[in-house]
C-alpha positions as CSV (number, residue, x, y, z in Angstrom):
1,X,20.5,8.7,38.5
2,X,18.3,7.8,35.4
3,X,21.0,7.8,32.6
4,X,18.3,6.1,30.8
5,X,15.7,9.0,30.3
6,X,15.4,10.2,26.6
7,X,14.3,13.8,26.5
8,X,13.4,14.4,22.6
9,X,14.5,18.0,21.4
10,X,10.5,18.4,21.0
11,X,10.0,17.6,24.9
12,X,12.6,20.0,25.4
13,X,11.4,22.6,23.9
14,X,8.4,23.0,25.4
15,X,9.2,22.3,29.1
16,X,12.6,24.4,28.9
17,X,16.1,23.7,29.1
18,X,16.0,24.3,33.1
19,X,12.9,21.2,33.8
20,X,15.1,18.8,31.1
21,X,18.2,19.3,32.9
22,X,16.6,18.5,36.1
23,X,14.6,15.4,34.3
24,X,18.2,13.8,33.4
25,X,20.1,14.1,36.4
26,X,17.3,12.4,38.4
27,X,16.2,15.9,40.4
28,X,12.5,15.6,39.1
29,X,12.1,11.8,37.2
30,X,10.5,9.6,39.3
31,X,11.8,6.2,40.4
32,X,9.7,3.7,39.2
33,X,6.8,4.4,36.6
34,X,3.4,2.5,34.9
35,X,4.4,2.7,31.2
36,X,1.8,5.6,29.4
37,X,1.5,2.8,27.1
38,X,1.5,-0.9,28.1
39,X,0.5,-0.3,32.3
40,X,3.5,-2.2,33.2
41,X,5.8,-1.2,35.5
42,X,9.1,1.0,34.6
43,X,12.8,1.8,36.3
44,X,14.4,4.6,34.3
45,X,17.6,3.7,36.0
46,X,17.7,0.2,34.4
47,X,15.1,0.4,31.7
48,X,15.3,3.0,28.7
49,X,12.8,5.3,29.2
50,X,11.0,8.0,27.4
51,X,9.1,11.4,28.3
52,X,6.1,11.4,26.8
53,X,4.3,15.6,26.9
54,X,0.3,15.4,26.4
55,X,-0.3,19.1,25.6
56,X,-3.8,19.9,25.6
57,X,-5.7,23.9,25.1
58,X,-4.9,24.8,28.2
59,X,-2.8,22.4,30.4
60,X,0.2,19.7,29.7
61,X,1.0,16.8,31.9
62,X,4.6,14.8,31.3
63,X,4.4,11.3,31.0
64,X,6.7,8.6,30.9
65,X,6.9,5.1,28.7
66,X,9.4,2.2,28.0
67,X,11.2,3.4,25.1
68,X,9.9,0.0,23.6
69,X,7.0,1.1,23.7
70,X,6.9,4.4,22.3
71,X,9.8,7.8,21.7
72,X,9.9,10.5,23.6
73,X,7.3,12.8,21.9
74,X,5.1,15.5,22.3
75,X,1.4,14.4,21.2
76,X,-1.5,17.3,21.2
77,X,-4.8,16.2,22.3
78,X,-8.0,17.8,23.2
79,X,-8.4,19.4,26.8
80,X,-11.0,16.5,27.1
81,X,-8.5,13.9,26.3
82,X,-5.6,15.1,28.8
83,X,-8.5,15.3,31.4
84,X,-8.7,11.5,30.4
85,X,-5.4,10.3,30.4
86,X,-4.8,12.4,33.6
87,X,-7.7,10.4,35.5
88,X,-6.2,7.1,34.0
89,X,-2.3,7.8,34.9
90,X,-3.8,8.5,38.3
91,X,-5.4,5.6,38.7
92,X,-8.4,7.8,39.0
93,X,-10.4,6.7,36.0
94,X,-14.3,6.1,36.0
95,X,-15.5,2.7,34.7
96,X,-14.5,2.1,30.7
97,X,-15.7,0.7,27.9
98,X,-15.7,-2.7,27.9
99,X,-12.8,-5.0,26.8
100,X,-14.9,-6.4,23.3
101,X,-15.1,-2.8,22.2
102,X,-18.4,-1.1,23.0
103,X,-18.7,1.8,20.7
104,X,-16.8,5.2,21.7
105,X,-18.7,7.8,19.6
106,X,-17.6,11.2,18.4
107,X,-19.3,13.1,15.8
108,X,-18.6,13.0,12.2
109,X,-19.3,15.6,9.4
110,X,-22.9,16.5,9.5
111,X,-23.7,15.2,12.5
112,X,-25.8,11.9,11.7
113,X,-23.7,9.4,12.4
114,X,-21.5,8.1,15.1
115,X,-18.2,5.9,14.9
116,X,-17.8,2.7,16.5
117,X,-15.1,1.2,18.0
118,X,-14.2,-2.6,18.2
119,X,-10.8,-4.0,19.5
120,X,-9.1,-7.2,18.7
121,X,-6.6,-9.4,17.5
122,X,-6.2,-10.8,14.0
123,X,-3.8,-13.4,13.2
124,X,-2.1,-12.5,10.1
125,X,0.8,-15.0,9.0
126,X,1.0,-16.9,12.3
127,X,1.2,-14.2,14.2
128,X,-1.2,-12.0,16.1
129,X,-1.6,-8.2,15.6
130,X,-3.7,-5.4,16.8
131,X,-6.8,-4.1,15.4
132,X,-9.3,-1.6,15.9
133,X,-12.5,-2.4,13.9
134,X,-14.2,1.3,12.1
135,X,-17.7,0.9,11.3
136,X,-20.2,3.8,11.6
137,X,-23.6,3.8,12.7
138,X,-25.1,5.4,9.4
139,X,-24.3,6.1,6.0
140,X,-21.4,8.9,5.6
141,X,-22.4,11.6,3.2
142,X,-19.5,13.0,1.5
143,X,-19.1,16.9,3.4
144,X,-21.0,19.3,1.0
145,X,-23.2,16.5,-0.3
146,X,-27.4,16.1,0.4
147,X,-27.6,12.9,-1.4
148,X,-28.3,10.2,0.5
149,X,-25.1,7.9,-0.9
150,X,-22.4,6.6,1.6
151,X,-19.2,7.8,0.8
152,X,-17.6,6.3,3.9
153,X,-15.2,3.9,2.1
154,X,-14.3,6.5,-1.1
155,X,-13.1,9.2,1.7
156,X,-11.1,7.0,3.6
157,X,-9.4,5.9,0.2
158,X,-9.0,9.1,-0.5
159,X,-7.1,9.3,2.6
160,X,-5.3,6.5,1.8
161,X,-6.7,3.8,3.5
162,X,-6.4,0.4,0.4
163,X,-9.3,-1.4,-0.2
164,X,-9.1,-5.2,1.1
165,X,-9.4,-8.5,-1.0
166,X,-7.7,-11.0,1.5
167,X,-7.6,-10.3,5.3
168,X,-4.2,-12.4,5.3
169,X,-2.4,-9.9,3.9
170,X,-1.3,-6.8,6.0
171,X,-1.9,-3.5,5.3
172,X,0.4,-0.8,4.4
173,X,1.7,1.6,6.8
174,X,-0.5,4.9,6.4
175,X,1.7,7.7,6.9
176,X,0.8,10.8,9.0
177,X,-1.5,8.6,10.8
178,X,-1.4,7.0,14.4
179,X,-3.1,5.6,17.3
180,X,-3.1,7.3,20.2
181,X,-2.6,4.9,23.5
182,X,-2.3,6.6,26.8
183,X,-2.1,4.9,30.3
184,X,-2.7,1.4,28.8
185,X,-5.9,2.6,27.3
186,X,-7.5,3.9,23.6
187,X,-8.0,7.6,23.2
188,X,-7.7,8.7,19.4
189,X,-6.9,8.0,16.4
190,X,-4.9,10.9,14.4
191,X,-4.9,12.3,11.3
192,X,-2.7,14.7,10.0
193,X,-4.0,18.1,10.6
194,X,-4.4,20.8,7.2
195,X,-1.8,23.0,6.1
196,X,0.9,21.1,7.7
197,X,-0.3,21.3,11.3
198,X,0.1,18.5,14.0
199,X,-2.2,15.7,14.3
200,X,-6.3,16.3,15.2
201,X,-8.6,13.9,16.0
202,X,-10.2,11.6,13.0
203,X,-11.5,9.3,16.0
204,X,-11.7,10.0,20.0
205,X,-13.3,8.6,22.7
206,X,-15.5,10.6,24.9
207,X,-14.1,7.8,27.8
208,X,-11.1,6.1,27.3
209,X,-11.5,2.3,25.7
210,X,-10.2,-0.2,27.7
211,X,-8.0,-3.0,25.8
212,X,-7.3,-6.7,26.8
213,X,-3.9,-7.4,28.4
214,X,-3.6,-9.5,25.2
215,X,-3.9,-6.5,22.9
216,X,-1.4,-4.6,24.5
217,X,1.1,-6.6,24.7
218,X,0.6,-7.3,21.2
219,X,0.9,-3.6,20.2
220,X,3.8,-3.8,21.9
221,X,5.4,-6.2,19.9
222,X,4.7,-4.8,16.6
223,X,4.6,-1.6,17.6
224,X,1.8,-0.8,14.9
225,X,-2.3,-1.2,14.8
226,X,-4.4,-2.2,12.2
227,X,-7.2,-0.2,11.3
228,X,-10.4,-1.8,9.2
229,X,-13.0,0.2,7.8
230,X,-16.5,-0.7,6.8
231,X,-20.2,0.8,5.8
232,X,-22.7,0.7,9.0
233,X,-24.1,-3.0,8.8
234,X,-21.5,-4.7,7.8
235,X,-19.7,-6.1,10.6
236,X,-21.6,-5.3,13.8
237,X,-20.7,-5.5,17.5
238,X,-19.2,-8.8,17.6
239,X,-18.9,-10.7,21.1
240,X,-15.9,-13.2,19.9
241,X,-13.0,-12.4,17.8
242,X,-13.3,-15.4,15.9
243,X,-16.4,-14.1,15.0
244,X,-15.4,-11.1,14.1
245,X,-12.5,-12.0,11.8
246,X,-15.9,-14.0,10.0
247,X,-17.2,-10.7,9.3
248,X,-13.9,-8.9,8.2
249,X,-14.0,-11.7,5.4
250,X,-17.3,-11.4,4.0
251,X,-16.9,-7.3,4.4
252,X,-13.6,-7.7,2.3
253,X,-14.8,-10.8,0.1
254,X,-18.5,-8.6,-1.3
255,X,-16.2,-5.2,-1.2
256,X,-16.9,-3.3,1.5
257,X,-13.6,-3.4,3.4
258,X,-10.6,-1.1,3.5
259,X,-7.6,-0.9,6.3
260,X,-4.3,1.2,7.1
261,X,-1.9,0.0,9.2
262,X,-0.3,2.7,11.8
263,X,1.9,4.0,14.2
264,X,1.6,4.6,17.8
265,X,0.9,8.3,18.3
266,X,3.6,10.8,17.1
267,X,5.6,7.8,15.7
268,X,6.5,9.1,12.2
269,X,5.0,6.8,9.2
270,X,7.3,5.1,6.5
């Protein structure tokens, strides 16, 4: 019987009393589970375990995760996205990006440029944390705007991303915020939606981003990732992460550098 299954009032709520009932006494949680979040293996009878609800437009699929690693939540994502995370949970997942961070586009306001994404570790006060590397492939206009300016960093610190003078330091927590890691893999990152909806989609993959065993397990230490920012050309696709951490400096040292530290999806901010 898996006494350890957490079924949040939210997961409740939108599978029914009847299917959580059945989830705690053991009727319809399975025996062993891959973590949503770190891959590795899971007993809700001896580990504490959480159900984790992808809902998407039109279909949901219940998940389960070390409670380690993340609460039981329910965490709305595109229909494309639960197709995603459905094909990765299966085992069924077409080839990813690569481990170094190839870029995962997705469209941003106006529609001339593309986002990259680069993962790796930074080591921040002796110890290593996870980061995901923002850097676009052309100048952001601000929405609205026909100039041909880049207002990239200004709208993320608007947002309330903080500028960055000294990569040693950490960065704040960004409230409202969060990545969003399903089956051991990088989907999203979310912003808090207008008018005091959920969470949409600032970043998303159009195929999941594959991260290094490394990475994970460092998220799942901490528990948080740290998100840099900078205008296209500034730190580039960068094949070591020693190398990269290089280009983080120079980015922060001549100004063009800005980060937010945040949850794991659906984990509230401070």
């Amino acid at each position: 019987m898996p006494r350890m299954l957490d079924v949040s009032d939210e997961v409740r709520a939108e599978i029914g009393d009847e299917e959580a009932d059945r989830l705690l006494v053991g009727d319809d949680a399975p025996r062993s589970y891959d973590c949503t979040s770190c891959r590795t293996p899971g007993d809700p009878e001896n580990d504490r375990t959480s159900t984790v609800l992808f809902v998407g437009e039109e279909t949901a699929v219940l998940a389960f995760a070390h409670a380690t690693c993340i609460p039981s939540q329910v965490v709305s994502v595109s229909e494309e996205q639960l197709q995603g995370a459905v094909r990765s949970i299966t085992g069924d997942s077409p080839a990813s990006a690569s481990d170094t961070g190839a870029p995962a586009p997705q469209n941003v306001p106006g529609g001339q440029a593309v986002l990259g994404i680069t993962s790796g570790l930074v080591l921040i006060g002796g110890e290593l944390h996870p980061a995901l590397v923002v850097e676009p492939t052309a100048p952001i206009a601000r929405p609205g705007s026909d100039g041909p300016g880049d207002d990239f960093l200004p709208l993320l610190i608007e947002q309330g991303f903080i500028p960055v003078t000294d990569t040693s330091e950490l960065p704040t927590l960004l409230g409202g915020w969060s990545v969003l890691l399903a089956a051991g893999q990088l989907h999203a990152v979310l912003q808090p939606g207008t008018e005091g909806g959920g969470q949409v989609a600032w970043w998303q993959a159009h195929q999941a981003l594959s991260v290094t065993d490394g990475w994970r397990t460092a998220v799942q230490k901490t528990q948080r990732v740290l998100i840099y920012a900078a205008p296209v050309g500034s730190i580039g696709q960068q094949p070591r992460e020693d190398l990269l951490r290089d280009e983080l400096d120079k980015a922060a040292a001549s100004g063009k550098l800005v980060a937010a530290a945040m949850p794991l999806a659906g984990t509230p901010g401070a």
